[in-house]
KEGU-823241 format. One record per atom (N, C-alpha, C, O): residue number from 1; residue in three letters; atom name; x, y, z. Coordinates in steps of 0.1 Angstrom, whole numbers. Example, Ala and Ser with C-alpha at 12.3 -4.5 7.8 and 13.67 -1.06 7.14 Angstrom:
(rec 1 ALA N (132 -57 78)) (rec 1 ALA CA (123 -45 78)) (rec 1 ALA C (132 -33 78)) (rec 1 ALA O (142 -33 85)) (rec 2 SER N (128 -22 71)) (rec 2 SER CA (137 -11 71)) (rec 2 SER C (129 0 79)) (rec 2 SER O (134 11 80)) 
//
This chain:
(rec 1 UNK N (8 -12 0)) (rec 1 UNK CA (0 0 0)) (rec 1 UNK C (9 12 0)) (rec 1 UNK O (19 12 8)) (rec 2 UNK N (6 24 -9)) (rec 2 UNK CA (8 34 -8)) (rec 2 UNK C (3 47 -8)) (rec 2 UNK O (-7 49 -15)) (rec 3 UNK N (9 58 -1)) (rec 3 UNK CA (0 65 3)) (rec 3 UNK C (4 83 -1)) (rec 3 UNK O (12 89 6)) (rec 4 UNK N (-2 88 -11)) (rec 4 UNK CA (8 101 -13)) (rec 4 UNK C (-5 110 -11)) (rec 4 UNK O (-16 105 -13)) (rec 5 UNK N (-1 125 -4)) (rec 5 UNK CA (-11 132 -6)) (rec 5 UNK C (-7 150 -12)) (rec 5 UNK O (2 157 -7)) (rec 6 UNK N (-14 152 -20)) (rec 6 UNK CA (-8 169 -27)) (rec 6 UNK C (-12 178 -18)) (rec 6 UNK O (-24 179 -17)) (rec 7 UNK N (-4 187 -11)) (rec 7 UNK CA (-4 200 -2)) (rec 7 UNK C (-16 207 -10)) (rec 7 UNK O (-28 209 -6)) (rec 8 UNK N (-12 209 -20)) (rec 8 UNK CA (-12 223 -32)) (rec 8 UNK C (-26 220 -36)) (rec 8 UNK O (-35 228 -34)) (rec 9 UNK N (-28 211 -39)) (rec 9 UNK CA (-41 202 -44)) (rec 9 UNK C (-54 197 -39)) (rec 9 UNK O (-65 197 -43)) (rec 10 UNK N (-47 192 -27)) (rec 10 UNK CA (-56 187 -14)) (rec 10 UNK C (-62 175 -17)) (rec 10 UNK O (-72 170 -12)) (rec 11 UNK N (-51 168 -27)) (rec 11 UNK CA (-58 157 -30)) (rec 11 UNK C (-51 145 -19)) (rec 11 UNK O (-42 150 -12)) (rec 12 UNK N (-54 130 -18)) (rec 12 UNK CA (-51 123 -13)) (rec 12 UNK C (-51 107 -23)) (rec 12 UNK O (-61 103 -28)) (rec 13 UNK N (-41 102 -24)) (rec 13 UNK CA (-43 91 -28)) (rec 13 UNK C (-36 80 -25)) (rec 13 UNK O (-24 79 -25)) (rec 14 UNK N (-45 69 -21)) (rec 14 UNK CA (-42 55 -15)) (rec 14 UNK C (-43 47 -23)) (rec 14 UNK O (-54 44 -26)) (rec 15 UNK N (-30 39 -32)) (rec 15 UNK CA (-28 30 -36)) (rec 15 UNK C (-27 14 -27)) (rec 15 UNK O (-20 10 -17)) (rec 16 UNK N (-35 8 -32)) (rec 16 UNK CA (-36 -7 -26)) (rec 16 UNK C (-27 -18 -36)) (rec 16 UNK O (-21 -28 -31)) (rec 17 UNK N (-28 -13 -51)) (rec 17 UNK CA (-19 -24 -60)) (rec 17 UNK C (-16 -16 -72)) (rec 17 UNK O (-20 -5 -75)) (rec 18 UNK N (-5 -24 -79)) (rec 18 UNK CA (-2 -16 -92)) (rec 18 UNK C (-11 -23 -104)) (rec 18 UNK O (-13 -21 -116)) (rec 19 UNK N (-16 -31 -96)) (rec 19 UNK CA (-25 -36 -111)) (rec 19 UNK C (-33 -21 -119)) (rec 19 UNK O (-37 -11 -114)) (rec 20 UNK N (-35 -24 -132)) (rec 20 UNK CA (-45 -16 -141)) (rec 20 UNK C (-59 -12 -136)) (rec 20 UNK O (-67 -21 -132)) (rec 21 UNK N (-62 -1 -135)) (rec 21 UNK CA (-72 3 -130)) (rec 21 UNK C (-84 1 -146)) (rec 21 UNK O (-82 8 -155)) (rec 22 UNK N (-97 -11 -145)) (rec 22 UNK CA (-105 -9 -154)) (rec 22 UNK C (-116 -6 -153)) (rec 22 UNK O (-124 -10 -162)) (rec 23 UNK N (-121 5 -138)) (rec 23 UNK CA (-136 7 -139)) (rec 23 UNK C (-134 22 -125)) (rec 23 UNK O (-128 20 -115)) (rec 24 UNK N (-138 31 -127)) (rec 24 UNK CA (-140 43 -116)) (rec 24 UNK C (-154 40 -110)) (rec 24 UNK O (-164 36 -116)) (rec 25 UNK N (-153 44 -98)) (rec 25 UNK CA (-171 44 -93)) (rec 25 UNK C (-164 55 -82)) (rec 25 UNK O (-154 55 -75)) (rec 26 UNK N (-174 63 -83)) (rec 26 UNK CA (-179 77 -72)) (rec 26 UNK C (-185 71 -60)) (rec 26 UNK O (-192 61 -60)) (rec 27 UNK N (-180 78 -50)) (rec 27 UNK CA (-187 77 -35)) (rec 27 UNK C (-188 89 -31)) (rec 27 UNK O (-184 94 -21)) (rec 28 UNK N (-195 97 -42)) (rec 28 UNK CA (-201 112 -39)) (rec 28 UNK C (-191 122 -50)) (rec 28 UNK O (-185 119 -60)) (rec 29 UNK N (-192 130 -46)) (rec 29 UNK CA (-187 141 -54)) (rec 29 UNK C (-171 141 -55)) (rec 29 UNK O (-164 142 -65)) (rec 30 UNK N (-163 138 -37)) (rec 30 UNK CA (-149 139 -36)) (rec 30 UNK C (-141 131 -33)) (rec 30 UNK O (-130 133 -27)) (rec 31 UNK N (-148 115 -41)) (rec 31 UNK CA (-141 103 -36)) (rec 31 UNK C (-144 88 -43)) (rec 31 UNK O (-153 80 -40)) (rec 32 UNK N (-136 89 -51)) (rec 32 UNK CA (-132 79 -61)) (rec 32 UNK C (-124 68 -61)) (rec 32 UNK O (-112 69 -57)) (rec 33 UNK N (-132 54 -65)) (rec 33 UNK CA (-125 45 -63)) (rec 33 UNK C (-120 38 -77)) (rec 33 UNK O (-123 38 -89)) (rec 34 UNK N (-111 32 -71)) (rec 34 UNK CA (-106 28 -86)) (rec 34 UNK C (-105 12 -90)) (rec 34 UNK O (-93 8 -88)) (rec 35 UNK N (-116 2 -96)) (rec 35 UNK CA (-112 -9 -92)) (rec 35 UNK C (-106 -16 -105)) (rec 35 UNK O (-108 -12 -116)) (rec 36 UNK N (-97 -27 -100)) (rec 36 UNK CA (-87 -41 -107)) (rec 36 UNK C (-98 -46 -114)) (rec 36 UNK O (-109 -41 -115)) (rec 37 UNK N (-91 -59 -120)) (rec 37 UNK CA (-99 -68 -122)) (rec 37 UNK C (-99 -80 -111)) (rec 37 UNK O (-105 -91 -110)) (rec 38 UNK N (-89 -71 -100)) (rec 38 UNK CA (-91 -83 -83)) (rec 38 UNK C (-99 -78 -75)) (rec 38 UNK O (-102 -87 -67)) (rec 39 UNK N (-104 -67 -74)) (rec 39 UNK CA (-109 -55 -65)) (rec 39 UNK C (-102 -44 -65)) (rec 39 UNK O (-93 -42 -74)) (rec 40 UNK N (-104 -32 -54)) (rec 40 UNK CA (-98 -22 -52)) (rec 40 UNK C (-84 -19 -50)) (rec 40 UNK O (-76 -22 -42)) (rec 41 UNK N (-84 -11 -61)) (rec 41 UNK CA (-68 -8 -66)) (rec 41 UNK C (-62 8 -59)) (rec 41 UNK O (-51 12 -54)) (rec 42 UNK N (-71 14 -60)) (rec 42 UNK CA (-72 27 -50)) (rec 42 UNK C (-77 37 -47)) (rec 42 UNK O (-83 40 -57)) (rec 43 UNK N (-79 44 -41)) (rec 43 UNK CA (-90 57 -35)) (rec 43 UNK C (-83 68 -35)) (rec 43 UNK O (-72 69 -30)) (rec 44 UNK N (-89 80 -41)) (rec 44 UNK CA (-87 89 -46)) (rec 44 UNK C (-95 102 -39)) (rec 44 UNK O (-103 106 -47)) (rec 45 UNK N (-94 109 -28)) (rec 45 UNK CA (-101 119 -19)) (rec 45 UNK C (-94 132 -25)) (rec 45 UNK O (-82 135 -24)) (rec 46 UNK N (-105 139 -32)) (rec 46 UNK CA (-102 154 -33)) (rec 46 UNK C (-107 163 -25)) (rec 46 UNK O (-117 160 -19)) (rec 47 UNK N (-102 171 -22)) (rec 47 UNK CA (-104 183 -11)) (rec 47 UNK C (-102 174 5)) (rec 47 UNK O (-107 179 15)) (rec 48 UNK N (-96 164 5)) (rec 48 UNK CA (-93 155 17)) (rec 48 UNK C (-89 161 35)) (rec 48 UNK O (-92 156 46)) (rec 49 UNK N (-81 173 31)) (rec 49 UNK CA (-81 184 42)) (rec 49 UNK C (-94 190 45)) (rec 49 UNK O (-99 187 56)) (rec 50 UNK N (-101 200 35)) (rec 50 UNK CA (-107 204 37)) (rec 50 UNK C (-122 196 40)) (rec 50 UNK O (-131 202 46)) (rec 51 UNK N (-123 183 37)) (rec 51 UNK CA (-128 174 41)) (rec 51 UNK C (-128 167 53)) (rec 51 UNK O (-136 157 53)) (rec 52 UNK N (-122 169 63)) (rec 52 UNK CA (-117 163 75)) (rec 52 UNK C (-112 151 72)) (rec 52 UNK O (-110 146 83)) (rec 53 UNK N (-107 142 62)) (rec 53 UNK CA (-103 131 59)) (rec 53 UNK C (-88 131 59)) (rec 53 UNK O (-82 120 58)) (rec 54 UNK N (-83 141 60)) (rec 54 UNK CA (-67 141 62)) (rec 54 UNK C (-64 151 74)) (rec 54 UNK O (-72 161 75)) (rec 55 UNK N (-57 148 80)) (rec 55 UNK CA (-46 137 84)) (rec 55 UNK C (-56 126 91)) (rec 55 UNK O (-64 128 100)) (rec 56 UNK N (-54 116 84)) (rec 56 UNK CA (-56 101 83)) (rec 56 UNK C (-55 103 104)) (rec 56 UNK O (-45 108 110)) (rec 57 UNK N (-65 98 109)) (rec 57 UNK CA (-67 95 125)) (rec 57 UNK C (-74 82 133)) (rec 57 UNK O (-86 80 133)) (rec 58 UNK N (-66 76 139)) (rec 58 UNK CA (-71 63 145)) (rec 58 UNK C (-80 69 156)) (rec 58 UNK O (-77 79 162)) (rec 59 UNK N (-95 61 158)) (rec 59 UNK CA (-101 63 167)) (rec 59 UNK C (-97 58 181)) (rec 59 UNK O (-87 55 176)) (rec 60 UNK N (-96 56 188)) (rec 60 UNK CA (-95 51 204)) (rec 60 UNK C (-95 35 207)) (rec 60 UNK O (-88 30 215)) (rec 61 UNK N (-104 30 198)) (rec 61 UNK CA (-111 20 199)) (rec 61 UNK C (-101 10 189)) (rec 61 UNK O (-98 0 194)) (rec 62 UNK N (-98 13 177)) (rec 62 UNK CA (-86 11 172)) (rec 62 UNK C (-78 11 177)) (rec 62 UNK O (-74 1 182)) (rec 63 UNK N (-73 21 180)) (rec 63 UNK CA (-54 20 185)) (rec 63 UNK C (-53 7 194)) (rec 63 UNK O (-43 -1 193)) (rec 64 UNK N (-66 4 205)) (rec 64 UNK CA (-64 -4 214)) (rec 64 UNK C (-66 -12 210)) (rec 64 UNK O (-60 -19 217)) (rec 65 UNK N (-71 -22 197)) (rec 65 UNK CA (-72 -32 191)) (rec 65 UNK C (-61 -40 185)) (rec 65 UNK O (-62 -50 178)) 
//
């Protein structure tokens, strides 16, 4: 998995594989998925700051898990 995100942009993206991406599907207006022909290849959040989705935060309940 990898994980880059653009300052400038505010984009965020999480790579799961390098396989070829052959189908996009929307989960609303600022968050795009990208699937394989295995499944999910990667997720794509625009405006991800201004979204509260970056910086990436474990809940409580997690960490202790």
């Amino acid at each position: 998995m990898k994980m880059q995100y653009d300052e400038v942009d505010d984009i965020l993206v999480i790579e799961f594989t390098h396989e070829k991406i052959i189908r996009d599907v929307s989960l609303g207006w600022n968050v795009n998925v990208g699937m394989t022909k295995n499944g999910v290849g990667e997720i794509v959040v625009l405006d991800a700051k201004a979204a509260g989705l970056f910086p990436l935060e474990l809940s409580e309940e997690l960490k202790a898990a």
